[in-house]
KEKE-3310 file (N, C-alpha, C; in steps of 0.2 Angstrom, whole numbers, plus 5000, padded with zeros to 4 digits):
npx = (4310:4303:4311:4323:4316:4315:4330:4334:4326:4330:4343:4343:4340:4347:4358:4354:4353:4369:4373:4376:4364:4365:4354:4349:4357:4360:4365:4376:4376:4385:4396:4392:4395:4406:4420:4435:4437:4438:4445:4452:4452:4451:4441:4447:4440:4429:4439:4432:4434:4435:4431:4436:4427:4430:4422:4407:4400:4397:4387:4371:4358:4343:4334:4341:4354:4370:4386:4400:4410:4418:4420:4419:4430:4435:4447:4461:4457:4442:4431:4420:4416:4416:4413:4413:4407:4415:4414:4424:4440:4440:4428:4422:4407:4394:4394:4386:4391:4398:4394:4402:4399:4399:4392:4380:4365:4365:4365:4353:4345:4346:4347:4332:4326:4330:4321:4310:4308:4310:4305:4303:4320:4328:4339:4343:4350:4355:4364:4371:4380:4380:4372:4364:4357:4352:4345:4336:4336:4325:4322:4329:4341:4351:4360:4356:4365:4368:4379:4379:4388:4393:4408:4417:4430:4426:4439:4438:4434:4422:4409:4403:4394:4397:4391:4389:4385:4382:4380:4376:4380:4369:4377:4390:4407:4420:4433:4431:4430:4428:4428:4419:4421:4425:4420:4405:4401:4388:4389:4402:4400:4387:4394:4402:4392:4381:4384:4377:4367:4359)
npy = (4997:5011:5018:5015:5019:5034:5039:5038:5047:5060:5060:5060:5073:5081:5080:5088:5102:5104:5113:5129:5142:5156:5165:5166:5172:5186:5204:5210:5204:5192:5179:5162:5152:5136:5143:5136:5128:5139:5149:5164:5179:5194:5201:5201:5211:5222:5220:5218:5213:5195:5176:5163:5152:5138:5127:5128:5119:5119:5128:5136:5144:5149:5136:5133:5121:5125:5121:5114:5114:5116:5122:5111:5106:5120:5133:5137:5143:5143:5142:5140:5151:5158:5169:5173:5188:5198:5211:5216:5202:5201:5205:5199:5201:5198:5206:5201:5193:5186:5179:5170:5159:5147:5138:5133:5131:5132:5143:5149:5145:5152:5167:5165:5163:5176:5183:5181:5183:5197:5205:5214:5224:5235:5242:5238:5230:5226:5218:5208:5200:5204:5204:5214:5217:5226:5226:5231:5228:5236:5230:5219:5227:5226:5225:5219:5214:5209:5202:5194:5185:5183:5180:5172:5159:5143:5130:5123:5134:5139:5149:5153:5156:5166:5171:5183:5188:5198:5201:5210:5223:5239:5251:5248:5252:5251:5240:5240:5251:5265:5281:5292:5298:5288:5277:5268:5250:5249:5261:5258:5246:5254:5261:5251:5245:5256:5270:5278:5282:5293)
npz = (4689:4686:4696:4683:4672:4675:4679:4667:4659:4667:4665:4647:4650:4657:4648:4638:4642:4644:4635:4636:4635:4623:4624:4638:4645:4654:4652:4658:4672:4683:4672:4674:4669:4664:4662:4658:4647:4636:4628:4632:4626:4615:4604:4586:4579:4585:4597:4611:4626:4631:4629:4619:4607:4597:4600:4595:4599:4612:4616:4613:4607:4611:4605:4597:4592:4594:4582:4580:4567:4552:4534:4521:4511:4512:4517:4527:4537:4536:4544:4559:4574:4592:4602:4619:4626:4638:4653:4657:4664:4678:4684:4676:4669:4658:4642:4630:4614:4600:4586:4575:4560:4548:4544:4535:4536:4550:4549:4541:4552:4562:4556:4554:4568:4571:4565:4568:4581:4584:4572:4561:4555:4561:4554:4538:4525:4510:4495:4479:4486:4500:4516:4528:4543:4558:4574:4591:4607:4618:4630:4634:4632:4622:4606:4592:4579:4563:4550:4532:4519:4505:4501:4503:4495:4489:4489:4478:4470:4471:4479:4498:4509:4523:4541:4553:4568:4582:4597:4609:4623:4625:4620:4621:4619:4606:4609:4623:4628:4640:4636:4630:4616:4608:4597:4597:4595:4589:4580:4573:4565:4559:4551:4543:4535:4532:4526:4519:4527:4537)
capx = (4309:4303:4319:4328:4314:4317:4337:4334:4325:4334:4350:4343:4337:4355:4360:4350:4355:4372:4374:4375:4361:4368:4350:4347:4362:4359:4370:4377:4376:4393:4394:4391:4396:4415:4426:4442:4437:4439:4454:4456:4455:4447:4438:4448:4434:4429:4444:4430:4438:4429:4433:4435:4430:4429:4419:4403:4394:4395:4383:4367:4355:4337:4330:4347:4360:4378:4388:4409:4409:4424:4419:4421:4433:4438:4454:4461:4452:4435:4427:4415:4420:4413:4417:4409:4411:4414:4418:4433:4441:4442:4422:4417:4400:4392:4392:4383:4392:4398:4397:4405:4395:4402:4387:4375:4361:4366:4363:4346:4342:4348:4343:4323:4325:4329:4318:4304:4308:4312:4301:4306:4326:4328:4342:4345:4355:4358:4367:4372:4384:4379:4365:4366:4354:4353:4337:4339:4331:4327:4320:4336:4348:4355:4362:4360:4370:4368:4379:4382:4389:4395:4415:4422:4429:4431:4447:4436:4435:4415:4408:4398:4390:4400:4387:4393:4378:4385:4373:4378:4376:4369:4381:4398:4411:4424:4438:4427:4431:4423:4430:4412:4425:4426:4415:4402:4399:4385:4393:4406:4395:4384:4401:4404:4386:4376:4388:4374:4361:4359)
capy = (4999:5015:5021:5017:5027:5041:5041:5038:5054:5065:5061:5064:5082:5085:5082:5094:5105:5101:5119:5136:5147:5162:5169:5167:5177:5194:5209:5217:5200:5189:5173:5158:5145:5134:5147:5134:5125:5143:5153:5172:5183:5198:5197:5203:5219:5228:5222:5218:5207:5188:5171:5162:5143:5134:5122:5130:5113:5122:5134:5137:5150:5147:5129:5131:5117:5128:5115:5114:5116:5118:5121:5105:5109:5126:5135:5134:5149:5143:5138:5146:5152:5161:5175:5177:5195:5201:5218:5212:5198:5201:5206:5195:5203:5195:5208:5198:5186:5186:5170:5169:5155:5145:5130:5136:5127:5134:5151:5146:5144:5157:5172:5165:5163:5185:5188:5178:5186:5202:5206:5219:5225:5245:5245:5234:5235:5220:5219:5205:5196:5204:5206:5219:5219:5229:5226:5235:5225:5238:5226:5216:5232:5222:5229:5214:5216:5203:5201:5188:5188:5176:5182:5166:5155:5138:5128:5123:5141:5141:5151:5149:5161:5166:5174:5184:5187:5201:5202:5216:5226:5245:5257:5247:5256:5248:5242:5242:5260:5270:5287:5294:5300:5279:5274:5262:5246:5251:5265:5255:5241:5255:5262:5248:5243:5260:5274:5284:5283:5298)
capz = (4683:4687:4697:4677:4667:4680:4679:4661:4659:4668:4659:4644:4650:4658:4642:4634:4647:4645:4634:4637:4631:4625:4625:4642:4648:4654:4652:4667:4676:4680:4670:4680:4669:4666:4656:4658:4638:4634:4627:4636:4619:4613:4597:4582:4573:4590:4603:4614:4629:4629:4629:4612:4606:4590:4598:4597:4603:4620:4617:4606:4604:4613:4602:4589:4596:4587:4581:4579:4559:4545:4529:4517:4503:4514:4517:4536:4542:4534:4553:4564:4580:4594:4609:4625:4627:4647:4653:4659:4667:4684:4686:4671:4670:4652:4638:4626:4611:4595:4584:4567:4555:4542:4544:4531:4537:4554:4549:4540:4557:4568:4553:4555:4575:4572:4561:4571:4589:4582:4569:4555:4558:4562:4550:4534:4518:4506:4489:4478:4491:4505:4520:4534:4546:4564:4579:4596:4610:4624:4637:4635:4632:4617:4600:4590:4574:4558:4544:4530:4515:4500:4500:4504:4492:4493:4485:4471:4468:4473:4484:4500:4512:4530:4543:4560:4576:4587:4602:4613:4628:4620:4623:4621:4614:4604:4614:4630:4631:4643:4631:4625:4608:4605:4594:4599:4592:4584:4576:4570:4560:4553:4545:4538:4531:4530:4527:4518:4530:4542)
cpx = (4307:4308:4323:4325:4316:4324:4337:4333:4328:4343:4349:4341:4345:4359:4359:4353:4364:4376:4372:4370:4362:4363:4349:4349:4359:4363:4371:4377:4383:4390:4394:4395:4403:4418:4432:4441:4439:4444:4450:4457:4450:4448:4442:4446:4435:4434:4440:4434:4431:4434:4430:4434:4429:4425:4413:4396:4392:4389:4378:4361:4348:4337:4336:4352:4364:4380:4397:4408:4416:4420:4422:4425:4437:4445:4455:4456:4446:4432:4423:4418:4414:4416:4412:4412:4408:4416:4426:4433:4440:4433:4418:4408:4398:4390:4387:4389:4394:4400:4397:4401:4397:4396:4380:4369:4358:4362:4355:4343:4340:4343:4334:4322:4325:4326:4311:4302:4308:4307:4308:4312:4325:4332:4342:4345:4357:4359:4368:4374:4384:4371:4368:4361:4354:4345:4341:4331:4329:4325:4326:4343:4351:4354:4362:4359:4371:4373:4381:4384:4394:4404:4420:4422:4434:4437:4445:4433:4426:4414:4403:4398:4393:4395:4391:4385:4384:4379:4376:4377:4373:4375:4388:4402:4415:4432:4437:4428:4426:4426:4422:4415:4423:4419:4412:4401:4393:4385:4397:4403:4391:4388:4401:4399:4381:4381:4386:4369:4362:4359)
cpy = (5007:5020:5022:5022:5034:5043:5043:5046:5061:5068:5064:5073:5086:5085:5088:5101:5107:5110:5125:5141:5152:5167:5170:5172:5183:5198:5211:5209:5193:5182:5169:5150:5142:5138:5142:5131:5132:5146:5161:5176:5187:5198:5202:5212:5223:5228:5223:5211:5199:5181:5167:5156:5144:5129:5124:5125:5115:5125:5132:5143:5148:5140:5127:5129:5119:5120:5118:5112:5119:5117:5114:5109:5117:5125:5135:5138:5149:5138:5143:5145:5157:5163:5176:5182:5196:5210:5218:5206:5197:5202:5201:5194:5203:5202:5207:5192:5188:5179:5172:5161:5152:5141:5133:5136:5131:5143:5153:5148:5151:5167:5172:5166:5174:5187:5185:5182:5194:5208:5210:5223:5233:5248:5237:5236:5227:5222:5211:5198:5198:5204:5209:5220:5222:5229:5229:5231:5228:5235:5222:5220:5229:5227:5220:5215:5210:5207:5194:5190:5182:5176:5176:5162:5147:5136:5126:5127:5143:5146:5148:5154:5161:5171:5175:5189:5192:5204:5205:5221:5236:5249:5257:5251:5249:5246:5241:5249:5263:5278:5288:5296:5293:5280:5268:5257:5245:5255:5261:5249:5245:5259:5258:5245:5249:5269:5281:5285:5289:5296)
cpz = (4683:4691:4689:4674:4670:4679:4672:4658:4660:4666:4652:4645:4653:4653:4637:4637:4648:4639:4636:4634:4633:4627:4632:4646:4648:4655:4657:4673:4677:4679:4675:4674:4668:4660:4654:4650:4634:4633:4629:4629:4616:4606:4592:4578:4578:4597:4611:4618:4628:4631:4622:4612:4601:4592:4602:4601:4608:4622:4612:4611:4606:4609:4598:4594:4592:4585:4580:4571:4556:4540:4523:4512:4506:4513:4525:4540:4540:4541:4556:4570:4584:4599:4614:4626:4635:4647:4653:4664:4674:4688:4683:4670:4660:4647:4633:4619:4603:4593:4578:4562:4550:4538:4542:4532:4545:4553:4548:4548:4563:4567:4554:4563:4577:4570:4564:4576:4586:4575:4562:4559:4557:4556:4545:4529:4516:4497:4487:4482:4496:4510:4527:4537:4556:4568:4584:4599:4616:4631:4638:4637:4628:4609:4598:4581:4570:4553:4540:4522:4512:4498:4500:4497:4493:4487:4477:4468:4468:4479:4489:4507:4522:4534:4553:4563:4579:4590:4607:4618:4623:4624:4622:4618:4613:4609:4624:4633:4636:4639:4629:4617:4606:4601:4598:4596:4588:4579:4571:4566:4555:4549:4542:4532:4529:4529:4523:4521:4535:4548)
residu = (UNK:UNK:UNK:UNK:UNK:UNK:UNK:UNK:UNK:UNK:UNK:UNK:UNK:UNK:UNK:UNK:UNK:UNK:UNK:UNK:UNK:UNK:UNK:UNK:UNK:UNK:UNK:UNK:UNK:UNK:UNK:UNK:UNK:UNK:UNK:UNK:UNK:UNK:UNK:UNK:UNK:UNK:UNK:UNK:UNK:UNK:UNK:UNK:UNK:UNK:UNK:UNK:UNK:UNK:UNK:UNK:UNK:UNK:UNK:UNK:UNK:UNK:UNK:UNK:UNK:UNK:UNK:UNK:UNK:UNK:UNK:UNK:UNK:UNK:UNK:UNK:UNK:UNK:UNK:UNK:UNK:UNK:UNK:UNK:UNK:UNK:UNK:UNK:UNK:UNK:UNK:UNK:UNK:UNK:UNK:UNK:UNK:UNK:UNK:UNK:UNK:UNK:UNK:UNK:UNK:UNK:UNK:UNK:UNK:UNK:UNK:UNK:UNK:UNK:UNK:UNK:UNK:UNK:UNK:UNK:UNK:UNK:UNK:UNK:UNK:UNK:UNK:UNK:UNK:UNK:UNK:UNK:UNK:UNK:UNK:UNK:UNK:UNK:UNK:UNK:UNK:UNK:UNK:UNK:UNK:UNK:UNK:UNK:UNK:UNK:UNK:UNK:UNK:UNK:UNK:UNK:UNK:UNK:UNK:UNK:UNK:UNK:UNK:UNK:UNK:UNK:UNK:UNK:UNK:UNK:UNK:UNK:UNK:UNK:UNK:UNK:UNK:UNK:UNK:UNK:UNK:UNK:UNK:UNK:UNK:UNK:UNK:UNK:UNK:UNK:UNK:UNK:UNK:UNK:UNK:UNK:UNK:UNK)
# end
């Protein structure tokens, strides 16, 4: 009886266990866990190298379990997806993450987990449809980068709120550039959300 409680237990805890916290991950350290579920592909905005899924089950974010999520009533490209970002391939030394968000409920989650750990954001900028926020975490060395915004619409011509998490080593350039001219990924977000700020 006590041999089954004990297996018992321990399954559910390797279950638990059974994702990736991206939180735990440390920059500058090579990943450890199974790439092979993953597609080989740098992320579309900043062209940082990585590895891509759709099935964010794999992964969650400290106590937030992600989840594999398409928008009900969406269009094909209404999904969440995510990037482990590496330096590169061949060292695969863990940049940090980008997750893209469709799962509303999800986001709820992830935005109070930033705004609890992190307090008040360094940079932020919101409007009608959108929200911009920027925190800088220096004991981690992380750039982490919010926005979300109500642009999508669904097929019954509603809208419904997409949210993108880029957690990042400081310094990145775009591109994994080492060129100091490159812009860095923090550069390049406050273009696109603070373009009056000094």
């Amino acid at each position: 009886m006590k041999f089954s409680s004990l297996f018992l237990g321990l399954f559910m805890m390797a279950s638990c266990k059974g994702q990736t916290d991206l939180y735990k991950l440390k920059v500058d350290e090579k990943i450890s866990f199974d790439t092979s579920k993953l597609q080989k592909r740098s992320d579309p905005v900043y062209g940082l190298k990585g590895y891509r899924t759709d099935d964010l089950s794999l992964f969650k974010i400290e106590n937030i379990l992600l989840q594999k999520y398409e928008v009900p009533n969406g269009n094909a490209a209404d999904y969440s997806r995510l990037y482990v970002l590496v330096n590169n391939y061949e060292d695969n030394k863990f940049l940090g993450f980008i997750v893209s968000s469709v799962n509303e409920e999800e986001q709820d989650k992830i935005l109070k987990f930033l705004k609890n750990k992190y307090k008040s954001p360094k940079l932020s900028s919101k409007d009608e449809y959108s929200l911009a926020m920027a925190w800088f975490d220096g004991d981690e060395n992380k750039w982490i980068l919010l926005e979300q915004d109500s642009y999508g619409i669904l097929q019954n011509g509603k809208r419904f709120n997409a949210m993108k998490v880029v957690v990042v080593k400081q310094g990145t350039r775009v591109e994994n550039s080492n060129d100091e001219t490159v812009f860095t990924i923090l550069d390049s977000f406050k273009m696109s959300h603070f373009q009056d700020d000094k």
